[in-house]
C-alpha angles and dihedrals in degrees: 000000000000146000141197140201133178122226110294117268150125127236107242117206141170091213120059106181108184083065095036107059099191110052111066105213128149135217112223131187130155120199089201111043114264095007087128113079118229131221092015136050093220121023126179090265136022120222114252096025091288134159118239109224131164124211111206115210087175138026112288087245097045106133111282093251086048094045115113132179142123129229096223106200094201144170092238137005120258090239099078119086125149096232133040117245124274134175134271137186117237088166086179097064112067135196128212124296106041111139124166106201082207087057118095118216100161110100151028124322140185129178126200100217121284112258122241107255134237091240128070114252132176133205092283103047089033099070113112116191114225103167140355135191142177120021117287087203087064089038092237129116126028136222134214133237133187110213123223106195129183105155149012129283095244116202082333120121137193144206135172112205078179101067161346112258134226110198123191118181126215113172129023131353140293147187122198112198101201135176088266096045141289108303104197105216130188139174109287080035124092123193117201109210122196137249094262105014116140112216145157128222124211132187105246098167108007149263099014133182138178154134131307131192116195104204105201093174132051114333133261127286144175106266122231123268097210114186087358084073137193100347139047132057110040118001118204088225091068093061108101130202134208120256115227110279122175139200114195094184132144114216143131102267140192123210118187120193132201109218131157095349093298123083136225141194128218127174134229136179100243149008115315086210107096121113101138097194126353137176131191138085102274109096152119128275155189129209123188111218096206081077102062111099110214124215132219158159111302094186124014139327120056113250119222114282090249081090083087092049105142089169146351134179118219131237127199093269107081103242103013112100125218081215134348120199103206118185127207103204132157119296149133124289113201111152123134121224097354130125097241105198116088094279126229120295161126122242136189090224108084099228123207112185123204120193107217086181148324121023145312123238090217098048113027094175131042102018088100115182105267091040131109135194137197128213102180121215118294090009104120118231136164138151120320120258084268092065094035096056098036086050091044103052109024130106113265109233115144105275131201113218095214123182097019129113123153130154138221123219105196132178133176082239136095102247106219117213120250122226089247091054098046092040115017106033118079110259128194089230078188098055091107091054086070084080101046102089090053090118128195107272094180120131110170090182088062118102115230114260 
């Protein structure tokens, strides 16, 4: 039994392409020198003895920008497993639809972050369902997760045919050895793994817990900038591949997929991870979110919040996302006489918050790092009487909002509540109270100032 990994490292490119349709361009990186062929995808013969297999992350006649696979030059082929599948239970990980007509959705809701358990738990048995919405059978819609994670997937691997998955940490470290390569990820970090990726987690820094987004449509993509132009907010750049990185290990082995909402466990004689060199534009990435550089207003007036927009997925519908991931980072507030919190309102996007740390200029108490909230689509929301009074009254100097990143995870789909989150999670059963005291201020005998 042996392995083999190259020096540590990510690929760094300016083209991206599984988030810039357009441009064509592959990744390649080999872990034995001149494993990858050259000039073809599948010759007669692999060097070193290796099998030739593609991995498909669109239809064979999608349009060429659009096109995306990867050529895996591997030890074995993935087709080979010593049992055929059969079903297991993971009853806290839950697939759209799922919808409890005893479960309310309607309304506002706020969560004090999950506790870590007494029990150990991995990536797979940690995952804990909060929404879902859509339908995974039709492959539109998504849900979240939050992860619990106490230990490390030990000859265990997993793969999702569902979906693609954005995962945000929150808490701890974590490596995920994938097919492709180990992608290192901490909190103020987010790895996007792909539909059909095998992949392993271990616990680097533990527990850890953090977000998952479970992305059922089209993937996710850079959005346009439209008039901003060709800089600010994510650059393609920042988006970081694995090298090749290879494990030639026999061992009894467990490989759990994901398929159709319900999951399923196969076993093999050795590690799945063994792609010994690979090229194409299929992959798996890390972005680290302290790099995105946030717009705004430079004299009045407060833009949409799309302006935050790291990644959305489309849908069929031009300018309705499947998903958006927004992120609520430091930066300058300079705006004069504007009320500078997101203001009141109700959206046909269903929104679900997470705090990675700090707080939150909405919603200065309660929304603890770790938390989450949902305000579903059409339910108005805004910032609590605190923010509203303090924005309101306060003296407008340009402002820097230090110590502060949350996300939001929105969707042009109701997200339905999961058992776990209505009756397990801790819910702040009070959240709505923090609107109460928002009095009528109206004097209709007053003269305009």
């Amino acid at each position: 039994m042996t392995s083999q990994t190259p020096a540590s490292g990510l690929i760094r490119d300016e083209n991206i392409n599984a988030y810039m349709p357009g441009f064509g361009n592959d990744f390649e990186t080999e872990a034995l020198p001149e494993a990858l062929p050259q000039g073809m995808n599948s010759p007669q013969k692999c060097a070193y003895g290796l099998y030739a297999e593609q991995l498909s992350g669109t239809p064979f006649t999608a349009p060429r920008g659009q096109n995306e696979r990867t050529w895996c030059y591997r030890i074995r082929p993935s087709v080979r497993h010593t049992s055929r599948f059969s079903r297991i239970d993971l009853p806290y990980w839950k697939s759209a639809p799922n919808i409890n007509p005893d479960t309310l959705s309607l309304g506002q809701y706020r969560w004090s972050p999950i506790p870590h358990a007494d029990e150990p738990l991995t990536f797979i048995t940690g995952m804990r369902t909060m929404t879902t919405a859509g339908d995974v059978n039709t492959q539109v819609g998504m849900a979240t997760h939050v992860y619990l994670i106490t230990e490390s997937m030990q000859d265990e691997y997993f793969y999702s045919a569902d979906s693609e998955m954005l995962i945000v940490p929150q808490e701890g470290r974590l490596r995920f050895c994938t097919e492709l390569g180990i992608i290192d990820l901490e909190p103020k970090e987010i790895a996007i793994l792909p539909r059909g990726m095998v992949f392993r987690v271990e616990v680097v820094d533990g527990p850890a817990r953090g977000f998952v987004c479970e992305n059922y449509g089209q993937k996710f993509d850079l959005p346009g900038r439209g008039p901003i132009g060709a800089n600010c907010l994510a650059n393609p750049r920042d988006f970081k591949t694995p090298i090749a990185a290879f494990e030639d290990r026999d061992a009894d082995s467990r490989v759990v997929v994901k398929w159709g909402g319900q999951f399923h466990e196969t076993f093999i004689d050795h590690s799945p991870l063994d792609v010994v060199a690979w090229h194409g534009n299929y992959c798996a990435c890390k972005y680290d979110l302290r790099t995105f550089s946030p717009v705004g207003a430079l004299l009045f007036d407060h833009p949409d919040p799309s302006i935050f927009t790291v990644l959305t997925a489309p849908s069929g519908v031009e300018g309705t996302a499947n998903i958006d991931f927004v992120l609520f980072r430091e930066r300058w507030m300079v705006a004069e006489d504007t009320f500078r919190p997101p203001w009141y309102h109700k959206n046909i996007m269903s929104e679900l918050m997470g705090n990675i740390y700090g707080i939150y200029d909405a919603k200065p108490d309660g929304f603890a790092p770790g938390g989450m909230s949902l305000h579903n689509m059409m339910i108005p929301h805004g910032p609590d009487n605190a923010a509203f009074e303090k924005a309101s009254n306060t003296e407008l100097k340009p402002e820097f909002l230090d110590n502060t990143m949350s996300f939001m995870i929105e969707t042009r789909f109701p997200q339905h509540l999961t058992d776990f989150a209505a009756y397990d999670a801790p819910v702040q059963d009070d959240y709505i109270d923090c609107w109460d005291s928002l009095d009528k201020k109206f004097d209709g005998t007053k003269e305009v100032e």
